[in-house]
C-alpha positions as CSV (number, residue, x, y, z in Angstrom):
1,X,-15.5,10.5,-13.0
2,X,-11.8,10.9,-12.5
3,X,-9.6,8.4,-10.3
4,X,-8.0,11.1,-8.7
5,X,-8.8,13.2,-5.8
6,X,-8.0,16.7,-5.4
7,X,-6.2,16.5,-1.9
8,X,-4.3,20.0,-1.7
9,X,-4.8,23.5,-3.0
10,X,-2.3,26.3,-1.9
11,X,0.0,29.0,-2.7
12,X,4.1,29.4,-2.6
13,X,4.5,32.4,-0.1
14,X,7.4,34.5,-0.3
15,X,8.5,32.9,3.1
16,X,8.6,29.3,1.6
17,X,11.5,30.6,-0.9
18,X,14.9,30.6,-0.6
19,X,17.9,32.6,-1.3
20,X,17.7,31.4,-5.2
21,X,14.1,32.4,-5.4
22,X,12.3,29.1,-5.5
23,X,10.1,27.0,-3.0
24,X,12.3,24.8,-1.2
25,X,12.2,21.1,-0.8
26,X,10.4,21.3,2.6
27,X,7.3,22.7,1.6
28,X,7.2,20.4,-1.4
29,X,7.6,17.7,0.9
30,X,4.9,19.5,3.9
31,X,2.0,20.2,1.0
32,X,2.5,16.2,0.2
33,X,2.5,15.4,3.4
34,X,-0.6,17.5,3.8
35,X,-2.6,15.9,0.5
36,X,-1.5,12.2,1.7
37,X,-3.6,13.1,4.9
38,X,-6.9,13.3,2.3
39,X,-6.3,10.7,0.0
40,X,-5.3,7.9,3.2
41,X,-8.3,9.5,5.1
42,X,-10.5,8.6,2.2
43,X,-9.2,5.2,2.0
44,X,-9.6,4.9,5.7
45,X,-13.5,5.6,5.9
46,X,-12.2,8.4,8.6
47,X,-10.2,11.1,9.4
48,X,-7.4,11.6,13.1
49,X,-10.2,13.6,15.0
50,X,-12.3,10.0,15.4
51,X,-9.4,8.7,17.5
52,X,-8.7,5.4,15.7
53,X,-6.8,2.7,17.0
54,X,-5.1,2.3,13.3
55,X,-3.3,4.9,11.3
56,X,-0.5,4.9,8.6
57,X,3.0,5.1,8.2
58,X,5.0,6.2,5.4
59,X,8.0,3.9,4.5
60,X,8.4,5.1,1.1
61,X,9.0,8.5,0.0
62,X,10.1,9.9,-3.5
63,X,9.6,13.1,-4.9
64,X,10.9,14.6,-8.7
65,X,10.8,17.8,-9.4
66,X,10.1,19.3,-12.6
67,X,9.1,22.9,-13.1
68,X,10.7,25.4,-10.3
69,X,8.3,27.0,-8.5
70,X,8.1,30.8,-7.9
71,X,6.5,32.9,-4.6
72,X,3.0,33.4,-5.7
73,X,2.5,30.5,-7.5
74,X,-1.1,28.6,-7.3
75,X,-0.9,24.9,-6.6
76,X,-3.0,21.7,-6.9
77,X,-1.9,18.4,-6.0
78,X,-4.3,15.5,-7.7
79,X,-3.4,11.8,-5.6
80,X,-4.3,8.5,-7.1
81,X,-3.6,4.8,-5.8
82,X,-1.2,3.3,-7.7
83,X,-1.1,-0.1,-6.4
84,X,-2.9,-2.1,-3.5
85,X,-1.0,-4.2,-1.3
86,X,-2.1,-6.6,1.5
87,X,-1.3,-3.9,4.3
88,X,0.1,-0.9,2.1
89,X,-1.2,1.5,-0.7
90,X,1.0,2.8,-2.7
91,X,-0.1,6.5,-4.1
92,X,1.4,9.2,-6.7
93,X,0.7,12.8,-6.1
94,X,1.1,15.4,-8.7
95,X,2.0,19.0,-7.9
96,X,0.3,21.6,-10.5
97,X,-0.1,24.9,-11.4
98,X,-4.2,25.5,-10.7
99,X,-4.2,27.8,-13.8
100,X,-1.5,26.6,-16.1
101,X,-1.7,22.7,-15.2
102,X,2.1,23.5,-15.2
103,X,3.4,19.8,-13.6
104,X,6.1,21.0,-11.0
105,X,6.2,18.1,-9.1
106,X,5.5,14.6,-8.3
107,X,5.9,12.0,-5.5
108,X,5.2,8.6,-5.0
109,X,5.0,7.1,-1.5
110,X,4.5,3.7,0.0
111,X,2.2,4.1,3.1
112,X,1.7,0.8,5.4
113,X,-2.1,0.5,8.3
114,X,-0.5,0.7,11.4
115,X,-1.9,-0.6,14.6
116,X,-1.3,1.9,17.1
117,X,-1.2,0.1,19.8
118,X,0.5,-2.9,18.9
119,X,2.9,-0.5,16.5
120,X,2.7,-3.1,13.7
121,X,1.4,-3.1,10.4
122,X,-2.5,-5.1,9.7
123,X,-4.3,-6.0,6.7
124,X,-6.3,-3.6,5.3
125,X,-9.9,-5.2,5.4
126,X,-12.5,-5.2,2.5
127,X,-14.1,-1.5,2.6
128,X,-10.4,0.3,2.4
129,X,-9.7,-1.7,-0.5
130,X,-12.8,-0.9,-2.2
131,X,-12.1,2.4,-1.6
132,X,-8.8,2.7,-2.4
133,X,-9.5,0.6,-5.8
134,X,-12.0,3.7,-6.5
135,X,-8.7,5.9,-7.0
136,X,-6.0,3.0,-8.3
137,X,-5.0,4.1,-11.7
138,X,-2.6,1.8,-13.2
């Protein structure tokens, strides 16, 4: 079994290019956004709709990009745990071209449990680490 989780499948619309033809930075960074949701929602045991009292937040973002990216394009972004901190995961996503496997982009972020409530960071207890260890690739 792979360590990585398919977390996003989409398309470049016309409407996400711009004037030089290409997909531009924000909707890199909004289909990330949108796969970090899956893979930190598998870690968690749970997804937003059960109203937890903990969530995430993001204080690490960093995103190459490596093969330009065309209206019409199919995407799939694969996300894997890269390291396992005592109240962060750190995770890599990689942006490719579902028929090619074309690598266009990548990102790594640093994502911190968050008490929200309190507004500061807690341990993340046993389960999440299990879980997350079940997509760590080193």
């Amino acid at each position: 079994m792979s360590k990585s989780l398919v977390s996003f499948v989409g398309v470049a619309h016309p409407w996400m290019c711009d004037v030089m033809g290409h997909m531009n930075v924000r909707h890199y960074a909004a289909m990330f956004d949108d796969a970090s949701f899956q893979i930190l929602g598998h870690i968690a045991g749970q997804d937003g709709a059960q109203g937890a009292q903990t969530g995430w937040a993001d204080v690490r973002t960093e995103i190459d990009y490596r093969h330009e990216t065309k209206a019409g394009s199919l995407l799939t972004i694969r996300s894997h745990v890269v390291k396992i901190g005592r109240t962060s995961v750190s995770f890599e996503q990689v942006m490719s071209g579902s028929l090619d496997g074309i690598v266009h982009a990548s990102s790594r972020t640093t994502s911190v449990r968050f008490d929200l409530v309190a507004r500061a960071s807690v341990a993340l207890d046993e389960p999440m680490r299990n879980r997350a260890a079940a997509f760590l690739i080193e």
